[in-house]
C-alpha positions as CSV (number, residue, x, y, z in Angstrom):
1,X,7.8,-26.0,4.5
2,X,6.4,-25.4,1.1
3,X,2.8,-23.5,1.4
4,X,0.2,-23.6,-1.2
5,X,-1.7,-20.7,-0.9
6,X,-5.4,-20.1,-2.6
7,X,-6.7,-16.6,-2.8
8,X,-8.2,-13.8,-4.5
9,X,-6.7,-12.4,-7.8
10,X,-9.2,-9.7,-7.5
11,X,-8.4,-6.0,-6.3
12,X,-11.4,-4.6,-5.3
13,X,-12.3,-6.6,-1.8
14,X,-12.5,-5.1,2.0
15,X,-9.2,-3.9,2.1
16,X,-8.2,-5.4,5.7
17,X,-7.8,-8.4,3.9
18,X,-4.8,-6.7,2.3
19,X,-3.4,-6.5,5.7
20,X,-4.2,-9.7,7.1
21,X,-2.5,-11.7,4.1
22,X,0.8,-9.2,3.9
23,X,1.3,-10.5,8.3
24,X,1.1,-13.9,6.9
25,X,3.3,-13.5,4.2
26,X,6.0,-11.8,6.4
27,X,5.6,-14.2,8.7
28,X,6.4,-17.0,5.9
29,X,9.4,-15.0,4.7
30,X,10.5,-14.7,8.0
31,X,10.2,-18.6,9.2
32,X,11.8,-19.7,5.5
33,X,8.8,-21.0,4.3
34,X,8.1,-21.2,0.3
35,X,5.2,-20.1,-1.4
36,X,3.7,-21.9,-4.1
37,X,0.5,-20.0,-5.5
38,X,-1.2,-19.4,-9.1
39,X,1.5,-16.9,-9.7
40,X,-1.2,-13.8,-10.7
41,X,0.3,-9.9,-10.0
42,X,-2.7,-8.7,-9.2
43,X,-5.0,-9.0,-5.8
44,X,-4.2,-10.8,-2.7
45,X,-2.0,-13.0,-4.8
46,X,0.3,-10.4,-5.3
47,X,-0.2,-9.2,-1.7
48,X,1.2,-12.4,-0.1
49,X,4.1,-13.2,-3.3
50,X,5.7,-9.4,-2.6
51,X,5.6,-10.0,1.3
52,X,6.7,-13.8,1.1
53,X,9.9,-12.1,-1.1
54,X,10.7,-9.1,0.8
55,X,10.7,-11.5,4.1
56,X,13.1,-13.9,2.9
57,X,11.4,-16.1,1.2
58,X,10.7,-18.0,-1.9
59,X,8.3,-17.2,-4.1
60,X,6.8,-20.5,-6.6
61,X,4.2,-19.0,-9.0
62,X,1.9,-21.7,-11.1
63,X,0.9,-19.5,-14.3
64,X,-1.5,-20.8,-16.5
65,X,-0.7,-19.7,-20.2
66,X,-3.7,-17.6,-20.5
67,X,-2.4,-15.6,-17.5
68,X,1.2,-15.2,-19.0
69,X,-0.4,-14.3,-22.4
70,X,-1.8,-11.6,-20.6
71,X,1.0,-10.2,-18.8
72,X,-0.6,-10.9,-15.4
73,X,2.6,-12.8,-13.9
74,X,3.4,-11.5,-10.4
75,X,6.9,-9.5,-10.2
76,X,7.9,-11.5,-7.2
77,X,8.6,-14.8,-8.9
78,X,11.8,-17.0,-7.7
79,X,10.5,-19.9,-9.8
80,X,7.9,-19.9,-12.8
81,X,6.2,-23.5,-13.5
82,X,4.0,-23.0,-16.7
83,X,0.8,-24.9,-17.0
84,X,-1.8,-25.1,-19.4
85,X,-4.8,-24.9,-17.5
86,X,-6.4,-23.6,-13.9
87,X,-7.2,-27.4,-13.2
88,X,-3.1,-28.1,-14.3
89,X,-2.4,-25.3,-12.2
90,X,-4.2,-26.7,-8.9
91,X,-3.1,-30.1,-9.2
92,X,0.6,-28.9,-9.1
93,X,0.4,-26.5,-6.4
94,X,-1.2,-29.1,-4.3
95,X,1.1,-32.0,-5.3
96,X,3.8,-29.7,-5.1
97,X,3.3,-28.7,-1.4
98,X,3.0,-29.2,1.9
99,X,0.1,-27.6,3.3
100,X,-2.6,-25.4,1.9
101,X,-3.9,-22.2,3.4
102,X,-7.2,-20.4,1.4
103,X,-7.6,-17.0,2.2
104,X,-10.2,-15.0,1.0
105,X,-11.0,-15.4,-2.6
106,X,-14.1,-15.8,-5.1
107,X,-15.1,-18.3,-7.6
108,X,-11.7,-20.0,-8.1
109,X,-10.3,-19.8,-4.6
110,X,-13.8,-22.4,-4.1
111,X,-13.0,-24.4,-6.4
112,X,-9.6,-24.8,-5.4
113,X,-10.5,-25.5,-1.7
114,X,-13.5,-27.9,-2.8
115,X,-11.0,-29.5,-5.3
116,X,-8.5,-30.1,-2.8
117,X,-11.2,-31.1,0.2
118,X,-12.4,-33.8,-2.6
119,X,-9.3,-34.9,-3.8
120,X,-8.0,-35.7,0.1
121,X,-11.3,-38.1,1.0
122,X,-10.4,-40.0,-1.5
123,X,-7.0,-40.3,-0.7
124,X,-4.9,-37.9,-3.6
């Protein structure tokens, strides 16, 4: 199963969130599951990416350009799909997947789960 997951790019929240999203990763290394996620090394992002890649698993990052200009890409990267945007970058991880988890996140992570909540009750 290909899992989208939205989350925090941010370092500096409770820390047993750390812990909560490496389990999960681990678990979807372990049960071959793929990851598709905005493809950011820094915050929970990176959290689940390195645990979804030292389980087993593959790792699909969705990198805007502004975030590969930056050097931000996560390490853990089987597959790199550029995009232009954040908006490009959440309409392919959610076309591109199966099911979305949203773990704890700020600003964006709302957007995307309001994006994708919007999209679905219309049908997308």
């Amino acid at each position: 199963m290909k899992i989208a997951v939205f989350c925090s790019a941010n370092e500096h929240i409770d820390p047993d969130f750390f812990g909560m999203t490496e389990e999960m990763g681990k678990w979807m290394g372990k049960n071959h599951h793929e990851l598709i996620f905005g493809g950011t090394n820094q915050g929970l992002m990176e959290c689940v990416a390195k645990a979804v890649k030292e389980n087993g698993g593959h790792v699909i990052g969705v990198v805007p350009t502004l975030i590969e200009e930056g050097g931000k890409v996560s390490h853990y990267l089987d597959e790199n799909i550029p995009s232009q945007t954040l908006s490009d970058r959440k309409d392919v991880m959610v076309n591109e997947c199966d099911i979305v988890v949203a773990l704890p996140g700020g600003v964006g992570t709302l957007d995307e789960i309001f994006s994708t909540a919007a999209s679905h009750s219309i049908g997308y």
